[in-house]
Steps between C-alpha positions, in 0.01 A plus 500: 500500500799514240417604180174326413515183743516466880861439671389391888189432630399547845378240733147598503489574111668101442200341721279699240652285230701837399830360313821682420528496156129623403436768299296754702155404357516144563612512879164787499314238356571261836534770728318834408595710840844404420754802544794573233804655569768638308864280498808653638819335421697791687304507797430119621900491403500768739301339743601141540843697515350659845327173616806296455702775741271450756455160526912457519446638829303135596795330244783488354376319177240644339447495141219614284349238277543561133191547289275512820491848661367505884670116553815529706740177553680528894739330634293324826798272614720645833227622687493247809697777730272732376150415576542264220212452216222658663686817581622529176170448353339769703759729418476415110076584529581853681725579220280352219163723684670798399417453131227225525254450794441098420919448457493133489827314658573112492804314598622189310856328433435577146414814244216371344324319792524829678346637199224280512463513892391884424199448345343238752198602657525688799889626383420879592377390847802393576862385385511159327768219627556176298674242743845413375546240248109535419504722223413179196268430753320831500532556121280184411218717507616830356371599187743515185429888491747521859754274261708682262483393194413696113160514390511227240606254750234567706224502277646159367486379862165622564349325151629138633320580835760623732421717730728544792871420587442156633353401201811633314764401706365111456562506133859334386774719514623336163132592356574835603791555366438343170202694435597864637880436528720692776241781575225254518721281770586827698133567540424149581791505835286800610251314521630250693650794773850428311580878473905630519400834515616730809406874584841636489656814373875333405594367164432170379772253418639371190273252314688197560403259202710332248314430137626268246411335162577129412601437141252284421193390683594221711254216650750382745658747796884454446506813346301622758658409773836660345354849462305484791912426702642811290237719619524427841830529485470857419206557748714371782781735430247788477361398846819480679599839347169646667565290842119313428429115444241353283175409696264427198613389165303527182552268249319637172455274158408620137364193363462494114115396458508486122729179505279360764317134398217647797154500320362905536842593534566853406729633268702703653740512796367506868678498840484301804608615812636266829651660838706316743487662878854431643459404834858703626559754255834463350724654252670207386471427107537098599269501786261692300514284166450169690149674608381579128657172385302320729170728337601466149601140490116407602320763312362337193490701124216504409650655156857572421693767695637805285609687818551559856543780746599500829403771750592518873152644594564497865831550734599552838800660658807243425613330827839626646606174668793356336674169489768409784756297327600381824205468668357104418157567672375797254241429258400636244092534529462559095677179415210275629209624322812509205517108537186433525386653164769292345347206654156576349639612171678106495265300674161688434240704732486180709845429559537694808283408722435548912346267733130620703328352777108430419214466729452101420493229762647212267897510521522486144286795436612746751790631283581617140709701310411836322729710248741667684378827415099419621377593799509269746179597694457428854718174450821458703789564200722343744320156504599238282217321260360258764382656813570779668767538744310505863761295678770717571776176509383362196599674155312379265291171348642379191264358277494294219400535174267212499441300790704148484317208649699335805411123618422583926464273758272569778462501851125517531419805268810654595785439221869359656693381190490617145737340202523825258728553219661167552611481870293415846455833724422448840233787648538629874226789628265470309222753538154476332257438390400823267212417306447733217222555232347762326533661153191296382397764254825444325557187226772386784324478821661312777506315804822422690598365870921701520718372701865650599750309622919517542717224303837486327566842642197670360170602599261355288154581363266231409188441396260216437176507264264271516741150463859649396737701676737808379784682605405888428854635600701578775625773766863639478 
């Protein structure tokens, strides 16, 4: 207890319903064998000061939590040489027994899953380890009290019947933000496992944002656009001073709801907040305003824009390779992903686009093309929309957009001539036939006999259905 409420809580006392926060009489009144003690700033100060020596003997990186005494942040990353995770957390829980006989230890890839992982059941019988890359996954069903947030916030959360972090993390990040602005959005990344923090003893760097006002509200994004150039300008420079490149870009707009022709629209200011993820960190001012052009020049206003920031939320060590002048075969890797955004910022989200393979029998369905930046699946990115590649001679089938009809003569079934496109082809090896049908749960359900033969230099596809015959394309 401090002064006339309780500080901490143990364990046993929170399954009783015992809160922190509670005068003395009301956590009686839900636990009446519970057991006060007098608050000592000075000695848990002094305390977490002894636990945090000892457990720098399992880590280098330990760091006390702030607000939270008895929760320690370590560094768990280096360990493979070691003994690796499980060594490390057996040697955290001997250090932890000292002061606590149920010290609870989990491992995670990030602060607050870790958090979290400590209070599952069975956490003092043995160390906690969240796979890697499964830390959203484990949070779905964490309660809000494992995700920090202030009281008022939570409550709110709690009225409109959310209960754990999966239910949280679904909500709109623009719904977030609008309602509980930057602090709200911070909370709502924990949720999702999207936590920055690391247990380290060094000093943080710089904040490396750029804020600035427009004029006048504006419902178009020149102006945008131009402030958003400046301040990466000035980012860039920053970066390269500090040898780091960008690896996540926050693009941050103050749009002016009391102009806005939205019915229910507020009446003052809110913010909306994108991120781009560069996929090869660079330092370069272009590079890296082709990337938020590409964001900004797709992101609809949904009232007008009254400023922008621009922070660099994420970087990476900047690259040493440099340019040979004289060498013609160097690349440079940024200057791809550079061109691309341009692309996408001119021709839209579906300009750039990559051919797949697809698991269809029909020639004209076993290809398509995806945006460049999708994933592709378990389709062959190398195959061309069509079929894919299986003969190692041939490269690819071209096909057409529509299928043209052809005039064939016939030897039997088997066709020998065609007239297409004005001219007479003669056909030599002809192979077939492939009859083909399916799809019939689709509107376009058909039945075809294909046929391939080699004329005029190519090697042609055709098909015939029921009384009429088609050329589908050809192999290079």
């Amino acid at each position: 207890m401090d002064g006339t409420r309780l500080s901490a809580v143990s364990s046993a006392a929170s399954r009783a319903r015992v809160r922190p926060g509670m005068t003395v009489p009301e956590a009686r009144a839900v636990c009446a064998a519970l057991a006060v003690l007098p608050w000592s700033d000075d000695m848990i100060s002094a305390e977490t000061t002894a636990v945090t020596a000892a457990l720098l003997a399992a880590s280098p990186q330990v760091t006390p939590a702030a607000g939270e005494p008895g929760l320690w942040w370590v560094g768990a990353a280096g360990f493979d040489a070691l003994g690796g995770e499980r060594a490390l957390a057996k040697a955290l829980a001997d250090v932890g027994r000292r002061w606590h006989p149920r010290t609870r230890v989990a491992i995670a890839g990030s602060c607050v899953a870790a958090r979290a992982a400590t209070w599952a059941v069975g956490a003092t019988a043995g160390p906690v380890r969240i796979p890697l890359g499964g830390d959203a996954r484990y949070l779905v069903r964490a309660p809000l009290a494992l995700i920090p947030m202030d009281d008022e916030m939570r409550d709110t959360l709690a009225a409109l019947g959310l209960r754990d972090a999966g239910a949280f993390a679904a909500l709109e990040a623009e719904d977030v933000e609008r309602r509980w602005g930057d602090d709200g959005l911070a909370a709502w990344r924990l949720a999702r496992g999207e936590d920055a923090r690391r247990p380290v003893l060094a000093r943080l760097g710089p904040p490396r944002t750029v804020d600035a006002e427009l004029a006048a509200p504006t419902p178009t994004m020149e102006p945008v656009l131009f402030l958003a150039r400046a301040a990466l300008d000035t980012l860039a420079s920053a970066l390269v001073a500090d040898g780091r490149a960008a690896a996540v870009v926050a693009i941050t707009l103050t749009l002016d709801d009391a102009r806005s022709a939205l019915p229910g629209a507020g009446t003052r200011a809110h913010t909306v907040t994108r991120e781009i993820r560069i996929p090869r960190p660079t330092a370069r001012a272009a590079h890296l305003f082709d990337h938020c052009r590409a964001l900004l020049e797709r992101w609809p206003l949904t009232a007008p824009a009254c400023g922008v920031r621009v922070s660099i939320t994420a970087t990476a060590p900047l690259a040493g390779e440099q340019g040979d002048l004289l060498a013609t075969e160097w690349r440079d890797p940024a200057a791809i992903d550079a061109a691309l955004a341009r692309l996408r910022a001119e021709l839209g989200a579906d300009g750039v686009v990559k051919p797949v393979a697809r698991d269809e029998h029909a020639p004209d369905r076993a290809g398509a093309w995806v945006p460049g930046d999708a994933d592709a699946g378990d389709g062959n990115p190398g195959a061309t929309p069509g079929t894919a590649n299986t003969d190692a001679e041939r490269s690819a089938l071209r096909l057409l957009e529509t299928p043209e009809p052809a005039v064939v003569a016939c030897d039997g079934d088997a066709p020998r001539a065609m007239r297409w496109r004005g001219r007479r082809i003669a056909l030599a090896h002809v192979t077939g036939p492939e009859r083909m049908s399916g799809d019939w749960w689709r509107d376009d359900g058909y039945r075809r006999t294909y046929w391939q033969g080699e004329g005029d230099g190519m090697e042609l596809v055709l098909f015939r259905e029921r009384d009429a015959w088609y050329v589908q394309g050809w192999y290079d």
